[in-house]
C-alpha positions as CSV (number, residue, x, y, z in Angstrom):
1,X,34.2,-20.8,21.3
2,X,33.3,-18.5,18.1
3,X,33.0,-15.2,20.2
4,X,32.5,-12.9,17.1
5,X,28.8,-12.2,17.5
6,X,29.3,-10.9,20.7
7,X,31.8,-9.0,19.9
8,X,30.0,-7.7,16.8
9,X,26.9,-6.7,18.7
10,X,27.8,-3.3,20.0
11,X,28.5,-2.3,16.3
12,X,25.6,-3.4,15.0
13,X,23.8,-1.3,17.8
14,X,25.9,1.6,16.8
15,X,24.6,1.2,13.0
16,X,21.0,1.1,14.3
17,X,21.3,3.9,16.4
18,X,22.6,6.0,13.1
19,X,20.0,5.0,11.0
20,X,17.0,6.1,13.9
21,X,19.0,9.4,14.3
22,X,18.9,10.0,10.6
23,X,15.5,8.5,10.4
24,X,14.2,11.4,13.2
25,X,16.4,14.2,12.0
26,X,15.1,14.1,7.8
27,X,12.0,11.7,8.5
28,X,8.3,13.7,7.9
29,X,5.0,12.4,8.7
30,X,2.6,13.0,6.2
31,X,-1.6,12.7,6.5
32,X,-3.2,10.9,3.8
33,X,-7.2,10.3,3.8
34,X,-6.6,9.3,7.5
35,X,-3.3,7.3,7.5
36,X,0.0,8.5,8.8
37,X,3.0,8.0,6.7
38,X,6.3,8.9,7.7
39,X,8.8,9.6,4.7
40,X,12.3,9.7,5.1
41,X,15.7,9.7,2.3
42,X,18.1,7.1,3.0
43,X,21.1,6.9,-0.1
44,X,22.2,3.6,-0.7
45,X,19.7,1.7,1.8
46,X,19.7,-1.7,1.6
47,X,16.1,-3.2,1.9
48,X,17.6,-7.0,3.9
49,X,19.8,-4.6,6.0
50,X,19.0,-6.4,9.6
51,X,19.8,-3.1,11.4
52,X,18.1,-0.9,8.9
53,X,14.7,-2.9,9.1
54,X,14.9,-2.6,12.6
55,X,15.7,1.1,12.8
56,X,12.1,1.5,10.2
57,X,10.3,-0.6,12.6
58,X,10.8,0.8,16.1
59,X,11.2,4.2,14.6
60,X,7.6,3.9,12.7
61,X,6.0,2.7,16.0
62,X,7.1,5.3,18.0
63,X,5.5,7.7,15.5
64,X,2.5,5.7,15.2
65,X,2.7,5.1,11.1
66,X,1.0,3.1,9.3
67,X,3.9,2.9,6.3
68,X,7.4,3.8,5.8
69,X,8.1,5.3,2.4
70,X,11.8,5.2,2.1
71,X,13.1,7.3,-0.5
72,X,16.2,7.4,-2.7
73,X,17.1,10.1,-4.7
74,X,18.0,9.9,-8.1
75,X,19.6,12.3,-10.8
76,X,18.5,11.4,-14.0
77,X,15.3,12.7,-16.2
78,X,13.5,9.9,-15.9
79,X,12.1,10.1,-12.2
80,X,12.9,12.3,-8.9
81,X,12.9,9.3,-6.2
82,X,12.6,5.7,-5.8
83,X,10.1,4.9,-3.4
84,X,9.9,1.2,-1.2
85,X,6.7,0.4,1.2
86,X,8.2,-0.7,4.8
87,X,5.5,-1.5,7.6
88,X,6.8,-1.6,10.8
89,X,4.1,-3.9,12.1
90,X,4.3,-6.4,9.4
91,X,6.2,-10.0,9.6
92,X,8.3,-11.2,6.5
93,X,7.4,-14.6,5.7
94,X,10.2,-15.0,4.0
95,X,12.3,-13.8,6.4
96,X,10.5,-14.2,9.5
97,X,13.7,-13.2,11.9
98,X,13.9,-10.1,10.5
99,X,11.7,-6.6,11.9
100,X,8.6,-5.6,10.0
101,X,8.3,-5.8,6.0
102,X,8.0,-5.1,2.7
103,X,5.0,-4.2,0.5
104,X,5.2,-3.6,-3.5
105,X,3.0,-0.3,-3.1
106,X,1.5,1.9,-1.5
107,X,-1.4,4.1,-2.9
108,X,-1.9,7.0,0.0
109,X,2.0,6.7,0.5
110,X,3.2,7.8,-3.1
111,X,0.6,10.6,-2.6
112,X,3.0,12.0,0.3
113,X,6.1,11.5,-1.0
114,X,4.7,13.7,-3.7
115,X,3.6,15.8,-1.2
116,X,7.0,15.7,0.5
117,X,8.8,17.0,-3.2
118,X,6.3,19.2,-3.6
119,X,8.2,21.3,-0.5
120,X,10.9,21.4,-3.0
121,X,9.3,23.1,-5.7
122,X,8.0,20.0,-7.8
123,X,4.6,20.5,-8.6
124,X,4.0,17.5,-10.8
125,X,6.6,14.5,-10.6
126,X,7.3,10.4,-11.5
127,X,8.1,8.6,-8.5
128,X,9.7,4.7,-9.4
129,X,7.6,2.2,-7.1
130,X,7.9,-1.6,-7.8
131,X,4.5,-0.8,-9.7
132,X,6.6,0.9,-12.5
133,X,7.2,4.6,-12.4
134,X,4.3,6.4,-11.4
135,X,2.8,10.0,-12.7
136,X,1.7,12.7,-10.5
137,X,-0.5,15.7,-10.5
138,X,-1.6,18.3,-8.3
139,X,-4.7,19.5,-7.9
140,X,-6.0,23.0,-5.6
141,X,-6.4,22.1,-2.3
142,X,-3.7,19.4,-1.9
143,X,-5.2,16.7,-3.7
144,X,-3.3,14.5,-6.1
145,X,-3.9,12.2,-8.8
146,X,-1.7,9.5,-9.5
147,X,-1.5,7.1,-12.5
148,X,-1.7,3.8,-11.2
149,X,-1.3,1.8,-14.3
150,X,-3.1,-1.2,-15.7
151,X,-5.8,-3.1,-14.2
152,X,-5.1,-7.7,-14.1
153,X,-7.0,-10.0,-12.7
154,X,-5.0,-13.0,-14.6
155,X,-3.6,-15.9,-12.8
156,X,-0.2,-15.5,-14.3
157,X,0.5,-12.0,-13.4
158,X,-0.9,-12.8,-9.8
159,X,1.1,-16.1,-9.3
160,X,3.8,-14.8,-6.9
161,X,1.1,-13.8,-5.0
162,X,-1.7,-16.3,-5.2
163,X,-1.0,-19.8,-5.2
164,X,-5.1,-21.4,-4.9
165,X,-8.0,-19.3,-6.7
166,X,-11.1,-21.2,-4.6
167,X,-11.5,-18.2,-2.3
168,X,-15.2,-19.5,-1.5
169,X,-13.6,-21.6,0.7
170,X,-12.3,-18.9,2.8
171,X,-15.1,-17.0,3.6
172,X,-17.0,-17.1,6.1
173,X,-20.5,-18.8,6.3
174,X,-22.9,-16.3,6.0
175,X,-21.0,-14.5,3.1
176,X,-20.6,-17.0,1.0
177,X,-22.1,-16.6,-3.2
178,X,-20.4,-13.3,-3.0
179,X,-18.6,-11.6,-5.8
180,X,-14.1,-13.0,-4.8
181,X,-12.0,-11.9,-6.7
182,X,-7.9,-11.1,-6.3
183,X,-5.9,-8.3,-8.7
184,X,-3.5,-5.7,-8.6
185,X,-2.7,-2.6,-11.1
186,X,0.6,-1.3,-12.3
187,X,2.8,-0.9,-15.3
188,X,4.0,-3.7,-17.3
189,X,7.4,-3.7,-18.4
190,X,9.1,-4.2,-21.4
191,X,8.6,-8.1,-21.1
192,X,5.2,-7.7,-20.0
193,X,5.4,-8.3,-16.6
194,X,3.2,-6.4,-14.2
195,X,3.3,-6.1,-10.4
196,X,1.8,-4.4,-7.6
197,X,0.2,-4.5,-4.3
198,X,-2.2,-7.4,-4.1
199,X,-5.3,-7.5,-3.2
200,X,-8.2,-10.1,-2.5
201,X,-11.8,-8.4,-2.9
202,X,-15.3,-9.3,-1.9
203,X,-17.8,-7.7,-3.0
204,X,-21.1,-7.7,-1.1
205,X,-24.8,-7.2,-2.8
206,X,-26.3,-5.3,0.0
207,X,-25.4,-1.8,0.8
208,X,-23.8,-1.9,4.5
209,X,-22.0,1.0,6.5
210,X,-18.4,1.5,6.9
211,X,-18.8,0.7,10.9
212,X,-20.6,-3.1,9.4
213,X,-17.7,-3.6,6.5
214,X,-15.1,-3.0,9.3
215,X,-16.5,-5.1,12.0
216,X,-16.6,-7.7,9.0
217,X,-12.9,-7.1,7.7
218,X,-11.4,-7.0,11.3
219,X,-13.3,-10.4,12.0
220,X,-12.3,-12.5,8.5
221,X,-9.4,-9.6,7.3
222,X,-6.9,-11.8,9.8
223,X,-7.4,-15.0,8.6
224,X,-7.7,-14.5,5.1
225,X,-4.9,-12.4,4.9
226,X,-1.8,-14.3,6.8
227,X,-3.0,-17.4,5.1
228,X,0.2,-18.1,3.3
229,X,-0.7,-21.4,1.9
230,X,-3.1,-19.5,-0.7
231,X,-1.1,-16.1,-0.2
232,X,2.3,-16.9,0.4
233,X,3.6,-13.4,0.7
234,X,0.6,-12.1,2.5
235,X,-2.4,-10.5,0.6
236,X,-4.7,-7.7,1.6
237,X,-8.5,-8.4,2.3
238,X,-11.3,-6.0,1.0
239,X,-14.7,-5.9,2.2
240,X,-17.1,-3.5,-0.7
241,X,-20.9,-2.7,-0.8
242,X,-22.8,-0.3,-2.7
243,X,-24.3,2.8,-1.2
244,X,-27.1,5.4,-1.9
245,X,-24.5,7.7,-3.4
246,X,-23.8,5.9,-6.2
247,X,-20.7,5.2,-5.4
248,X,-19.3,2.6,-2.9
249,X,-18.0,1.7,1.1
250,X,-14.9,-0.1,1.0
251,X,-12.6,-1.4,4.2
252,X,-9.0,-3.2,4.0
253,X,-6.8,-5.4,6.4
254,X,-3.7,-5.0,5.0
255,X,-0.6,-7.4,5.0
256,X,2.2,-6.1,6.7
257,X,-0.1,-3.3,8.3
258,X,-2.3,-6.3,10.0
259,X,-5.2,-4.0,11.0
260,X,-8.1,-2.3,9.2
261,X,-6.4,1.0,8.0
262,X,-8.6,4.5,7.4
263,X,-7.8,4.1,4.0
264,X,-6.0,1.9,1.8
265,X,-5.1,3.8,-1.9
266,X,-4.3,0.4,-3.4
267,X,-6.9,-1.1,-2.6
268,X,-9.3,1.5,-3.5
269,X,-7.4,1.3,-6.7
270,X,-8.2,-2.3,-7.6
271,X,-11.8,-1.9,-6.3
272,X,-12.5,1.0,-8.5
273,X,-10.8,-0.5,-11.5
274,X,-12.8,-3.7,-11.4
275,X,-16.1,-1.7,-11.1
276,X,-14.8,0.5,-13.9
277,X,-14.3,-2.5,-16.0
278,X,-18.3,-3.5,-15.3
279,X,-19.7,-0.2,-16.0
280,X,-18.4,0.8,-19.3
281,X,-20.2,4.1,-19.4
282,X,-18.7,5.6,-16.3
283,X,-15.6,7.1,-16.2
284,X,-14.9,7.3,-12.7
285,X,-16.1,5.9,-8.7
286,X,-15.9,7.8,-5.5
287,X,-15.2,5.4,-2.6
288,X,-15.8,5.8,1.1
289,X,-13.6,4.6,3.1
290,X,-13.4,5.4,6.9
291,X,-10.5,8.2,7.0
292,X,-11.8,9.6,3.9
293,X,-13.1,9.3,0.2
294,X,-10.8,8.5,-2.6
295,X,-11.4,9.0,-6.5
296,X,-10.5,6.4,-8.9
297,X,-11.1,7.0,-12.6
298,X,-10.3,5.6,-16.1
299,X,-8.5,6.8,-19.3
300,X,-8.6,4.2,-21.7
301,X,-6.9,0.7,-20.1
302,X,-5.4,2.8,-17.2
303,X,-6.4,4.0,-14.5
304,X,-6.1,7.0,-11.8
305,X,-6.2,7.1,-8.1
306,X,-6.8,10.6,-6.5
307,X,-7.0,12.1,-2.7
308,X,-5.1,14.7,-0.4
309,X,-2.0,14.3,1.3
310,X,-1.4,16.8,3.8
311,X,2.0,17.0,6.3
312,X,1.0,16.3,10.2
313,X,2.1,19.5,12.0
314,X,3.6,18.4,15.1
């Protein structure tokens, strides 16, 4: 009998004991537009480390975050950190024995790992996300803007995210002839290729309140988004309406997360940029969201997410 998993196991503890020590002894939680975000340095992670992943998941639930930012260091001019997206509630479907998962971005998380270098003296930075490397500025008051990139809504650059583009049939009955649309915004690279954290929106005529858009996104937000034979890794669901600011109400389920979040910067992102692209005179949208309001404006074909990002005093 092949006794070397048994034998292995108490090692493999031992590792994922290490990593939740060094998770709790450098980790810092971070506030941004009402989600929690804990940011932490890890050199040389490995992001299909078994022990590693399980170490972000149970070490994110006990402190109640919505996202992970793990952070690696790097020495060159080119950027300060690297930055991945782990949610400790999420399930990999690609790896579905493995704890929590990946996301390609994270909008209010970059904010507070800008937040978290700023404690070091860096008042403006470029933070590498799988988005492309990522300008930031701080404004008074501990806001920051952060360039987000380009704006796509092409079938191509969405294909390792969406496999079938007849959302209609997903919706549910009594919103159907809305505006569906899916997209993402990043930076393309020097081949062209552009990713980032995708997002299916629906966009509703009537003005309706936050409290209506996220009894509406926790009841279709589920279903839509773990519906891997249109979204194979996962996609998160938007719920928009106008209101009598002149701005708009937005609410997300987000993969990985799997709940309606306070705010989602991402998805704010590719909301504003798509109502950007229909009203060619404005430059920028304020959107309400239920932890807070986020900015998203344009400069030329790119486009700018801004809101705070505070550290959570324990």
């Amino acid at each position: 009998m092949n006794t070397l998993p048994k034998l292995l196991k108490p090692i493999l503890m031992d590792r994922q004991k290490d990593f939740i020590n060094q998770i709790n002894t450098y980790g810092r939680l971070y506030e941004g537009a009402g989600n929690r975000l804990l940011v932490v340095e890890l050199p040389g992670y490995n992001r299909k480390d078994a022990d590693l992943r399980m170490a972000l998941a149970k070490t994110g639930l006990e402190k109640n975050a919505d996202s992970v930012l793990v952070l690696k260091r790097n020495f060159s001019l080119k950027y300060q950190v690297t930055m991945d997206v782990f949610e400790p509630r999420g399930q990999d479907p690609i790896n579905p024995q493995l704890a929590g998962s990946w996301s390609t971005m994270c909008g209010n998380g970059v904010r507070a790992v800008a937040r978290y270098l700023l404690e070091e003296g860096r008042i403006n930075c470029l933070i590498k996300t799988r988005s492309g490397i990522l300008p930031i500025t701080l404004f008074p008051k501990s806001i920051y803007r952060v360039g987000m990139g380009q704006f796509t809504l092409n079938h191509k650059d969405l294909a390792s995210y969406v496999k079938k583009f007849n959302f209609e049939q997903l919706l549910a009955k009594n919103i159907k002839n809305e505006t569906v649309f899916a997209g993402l915004n990043g930076c393309r690279n020097k081949l062209g290729k552009i990713d980032g954290e995708p997002h299916l929106v629906i966009w509703l005529r009537k003005e309706l309140s936050l409290n209506r858009l996220k009894t509406w996104a926790e009841k279709i937000g589920p279903q839509i988004t773990t519906n891997y034979d249109y979204f194979p890794q996962g996609i998160n669901t938007n719920l928009v309406s106008p209101n009598n600011q002149g701005g708009l109400n937005a609410c997300t389920f987000e993969r990985g997360v799997e709940y309606v979040t306070q705010s989602c910067g991402t998805g704010a992102t590719v909301i504003g940029s798509w109502w950007l692209k229909q009203q060619p005179k404005l430059s920028q949208i304020k959107i309400n969201m239920p932890g807070g309001q986020l900015i998203i404006s344009r400069h030329k074909n790119k486009f700018y997410l801004t809101g705070p990002a505070n550290p959570i005093i324990k």
